[in-house]
GUKE-756138 format. One record per residue (C-alpha): z, x, y. Coordinates in steps of 0.5 Angstrom, whole numbers, plus 500, padded with zeros to 3 digits. Layout:
ZXY/...
END
This chain:
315716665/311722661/304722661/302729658/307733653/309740654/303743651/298738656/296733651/298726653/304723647/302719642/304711644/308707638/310700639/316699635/317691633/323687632/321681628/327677627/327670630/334667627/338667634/342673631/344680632/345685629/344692625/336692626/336691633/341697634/337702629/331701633/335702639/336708638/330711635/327708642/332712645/332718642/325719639/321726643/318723649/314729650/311728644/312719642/312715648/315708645/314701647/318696644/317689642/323684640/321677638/327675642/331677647/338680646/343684649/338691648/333689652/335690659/340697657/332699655/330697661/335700665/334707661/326706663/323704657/317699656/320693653/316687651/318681649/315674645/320669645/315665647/309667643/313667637/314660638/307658638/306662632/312659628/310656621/304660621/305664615/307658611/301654606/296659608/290657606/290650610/284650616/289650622/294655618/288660617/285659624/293660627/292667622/286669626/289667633/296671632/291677629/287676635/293676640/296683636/289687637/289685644/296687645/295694641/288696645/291694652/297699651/293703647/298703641/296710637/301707631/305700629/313701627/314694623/322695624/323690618/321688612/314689608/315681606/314679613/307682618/302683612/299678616/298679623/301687625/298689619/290687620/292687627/292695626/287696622/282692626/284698632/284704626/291705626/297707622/302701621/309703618/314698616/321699615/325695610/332694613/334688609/333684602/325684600/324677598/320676591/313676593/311672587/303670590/299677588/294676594/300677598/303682594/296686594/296686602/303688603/301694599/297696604/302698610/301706611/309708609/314703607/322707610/327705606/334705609/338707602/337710595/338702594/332699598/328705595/329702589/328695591/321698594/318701586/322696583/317691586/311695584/309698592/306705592/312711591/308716593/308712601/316711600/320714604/327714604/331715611/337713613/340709618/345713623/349712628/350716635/357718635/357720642/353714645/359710640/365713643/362713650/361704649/369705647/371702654/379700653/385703649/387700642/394698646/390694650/386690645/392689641/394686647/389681649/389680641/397678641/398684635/404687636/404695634/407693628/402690625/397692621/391690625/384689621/377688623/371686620/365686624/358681623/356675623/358669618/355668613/356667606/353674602/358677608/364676605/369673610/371667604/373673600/377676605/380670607/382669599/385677599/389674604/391668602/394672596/399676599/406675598/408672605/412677607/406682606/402678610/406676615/405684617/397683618/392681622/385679620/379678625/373676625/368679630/361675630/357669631/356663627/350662622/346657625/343656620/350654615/354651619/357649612/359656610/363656617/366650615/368653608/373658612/375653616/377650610/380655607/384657613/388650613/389650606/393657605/396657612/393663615/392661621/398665624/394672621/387671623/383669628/375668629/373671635/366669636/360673638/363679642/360685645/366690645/366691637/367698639/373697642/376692637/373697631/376702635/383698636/384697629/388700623/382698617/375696618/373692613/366690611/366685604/358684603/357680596/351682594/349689596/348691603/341695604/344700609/352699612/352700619/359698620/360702615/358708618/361706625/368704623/368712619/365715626/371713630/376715624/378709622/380707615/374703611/375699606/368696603/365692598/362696592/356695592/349698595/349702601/357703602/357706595/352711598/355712605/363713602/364718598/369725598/375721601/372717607/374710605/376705600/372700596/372694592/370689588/367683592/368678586/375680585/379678591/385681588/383688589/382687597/390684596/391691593/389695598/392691604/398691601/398699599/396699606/402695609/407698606/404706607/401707614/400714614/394712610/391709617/390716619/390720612/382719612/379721619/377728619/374727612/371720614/369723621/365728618/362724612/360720618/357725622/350727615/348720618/347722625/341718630/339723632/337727625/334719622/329719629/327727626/325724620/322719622/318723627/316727621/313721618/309719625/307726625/303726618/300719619/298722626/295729624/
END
């Protein structure tokens, strides 16, 4: 570990936090990854937090990162956000604040990165740092909750710098009324080298355990199943083709369970049965080879029914050259142009049949769009988000 910089002064220590607590991971975890990974220790020393352990945690570690963890402190601290102004709510407040103040002096924290969103840490990092004299910066990465309680809005318009991920969530932060003038909008990336490396088997073998045979159309669509992720949409597309052209395609899906719709997953199991899919999709689970998968297959297929902030999938399955086909809405429409992909209308299930179909019958489409989308692909790169983030650390730092 690196205690001075090149230049003898000792660099500046960020505390990175994770706030989800949902049982899930995904697309925030995996961007502040690699911001821990690649930010300039000779000038930024990064701590990170996660409120709950994951597979991150441990290749953190591994690669010599300080990596705390909350899984316990989150626990005592649930609900304290609700129904604020009961005694025992305002005394967990000044106990939660008290905890995060002795946590920044203690690993002597010269600037808070909130990795979500300003909806949430107004409350305790946002205090916390301003009781220490530092910087926090928050970094929106998914929906912004209305806040429709002016008090609350008023505090979570102090935060130092809101980063948006997208022109989309950019417009989301001045469309509720936060300070232009702290916006910063910094996309997402993708490390393309760190992506190819994770790829650990070949697409013939993958296809294999999957039981696809070569001359099908091998589609994966990566995420957890929820219901704005679109998984019903797809299985509607699906259940539309002509059976001889869906015979020829296979469809799976990689990602967890919502835990907290249960219902939602019961719905797909439901239109599974009803349209006999069962022989062309197949629910996989939560797996930690998606890049083997995505890089197995044919589409890579994203279907979100509201707009998704950013698009990591997105990028990725561009990265490693496969055809994307996604929904039309936020980030995506940003992510694809000039010929890297496809999009559709998520509320016109017909227009994904469209394409498959299009698909099945020409598959030198599969390969048409690579070089553009590898390097469409390659503007978004991990590296070039951590310098601009970095830039960010610099002016608040000066």
């Amino acid at each position: 570990m690196k205690l001075h910089s090149t230049n003898g002064t000792p660099p500046r220590r960020i505390l990175l936090v994770e706030t989800n607590h949902d049982g899930t991971f995904g697309g925030s975890h995996r961007a502040m990854f690699d911001l821990v990974r690649h930010l300039d220790r000779d000038r930024y020393l990064p701590v990170a937090l996660f409120y709950e352990d994951n597979p991150l945690v441990n290749r953190l570690r591994a690669d010599g990162f300080h990596v705390l963890t909350w899984d316990e402190q989150w626990r005592r601290e649930h609900g304290a956000h609700a129904r604020w102004f009961r005694p025992r709510r305002l005394m967990g407040f000044a106990e939660a604040i008290t905890r995060r103040v002795a946590l920044l002096r203690g690993e002597r924290i010269d600037l808070v990165h909130i990795n979500n969103s300003p909806s949430y840490s107004y409350y305790d990092w946002l205090p916390a740092a301003r009781l220490v004299g530092i910087p926090c910066v928050t970094h929106l990465r998914g929906e912004l909750y209305p806040i429709n309680n002016k008090l609350i809005h008023w505090l979570a318009c102090r935060f130092d710098r809101y980063i948006a991920i997208s022109s989309y969530v950019n417009g989301l932060l001045k469309d509720a009324h936060f300070p232009c003038e702290r916006i910063s909008q910094i996309e997402d990336g993708v490390d393309g080298e760190e992506l190819v490396r994770s790829v650990k088997r070949s697409p013939s073998s993958v296809r294999e355990e999957l039981g696809v045979t070569a001359d099908r159309l091998l589609v994966v669509m990566a995420g957890h199943l929820r219901d704005w992720k679109g998984q019903d949409v797809v299985l509607l597309a699906l259940a539309a083709l002509p059976s001889e052209i869906r015979s020829r395609i296979y469809l799976v899906f990689a990602g967890a369970d919502d835990p907290h719709d249960v219902a939602y997953r019961r719905r797909l199991d439901d239109l599974v049965r009803t349209h006999n899919l069962d022989s062309c999709c197949r629910f996989l689970g939560g797996r930690r080879d998606v890049p083997d998968l995505m890089n197995a297959a044919d589409v890579v297929l994203h279907a979100s029914t509201r707009p998704e902030p950013f698009g990591l999938v997105v990028l990725e399955g561009m990265a490693l050259g496969r055809l994307v086909i996604a929904s039309a809405l936020g980030g995506p429409l940003e992510i694809m142009t000039d010929g890297g992909g496809w999009t559709f209308d998520p509320r016109k299930p017909a227009e994904l049949s469209a394409l498959l179909w299009r698909v099945v019958e020409n598959p030198g489409l599969v390969t048409a769009h690579a070089d553009v989308a590898i390097a469409r692909a390659q503007e978004f790169t991990a590296q070039r988000t951590t310098s601009r983030v970095q830039s960010v650390y610099d002016e608040l730092l000066a």
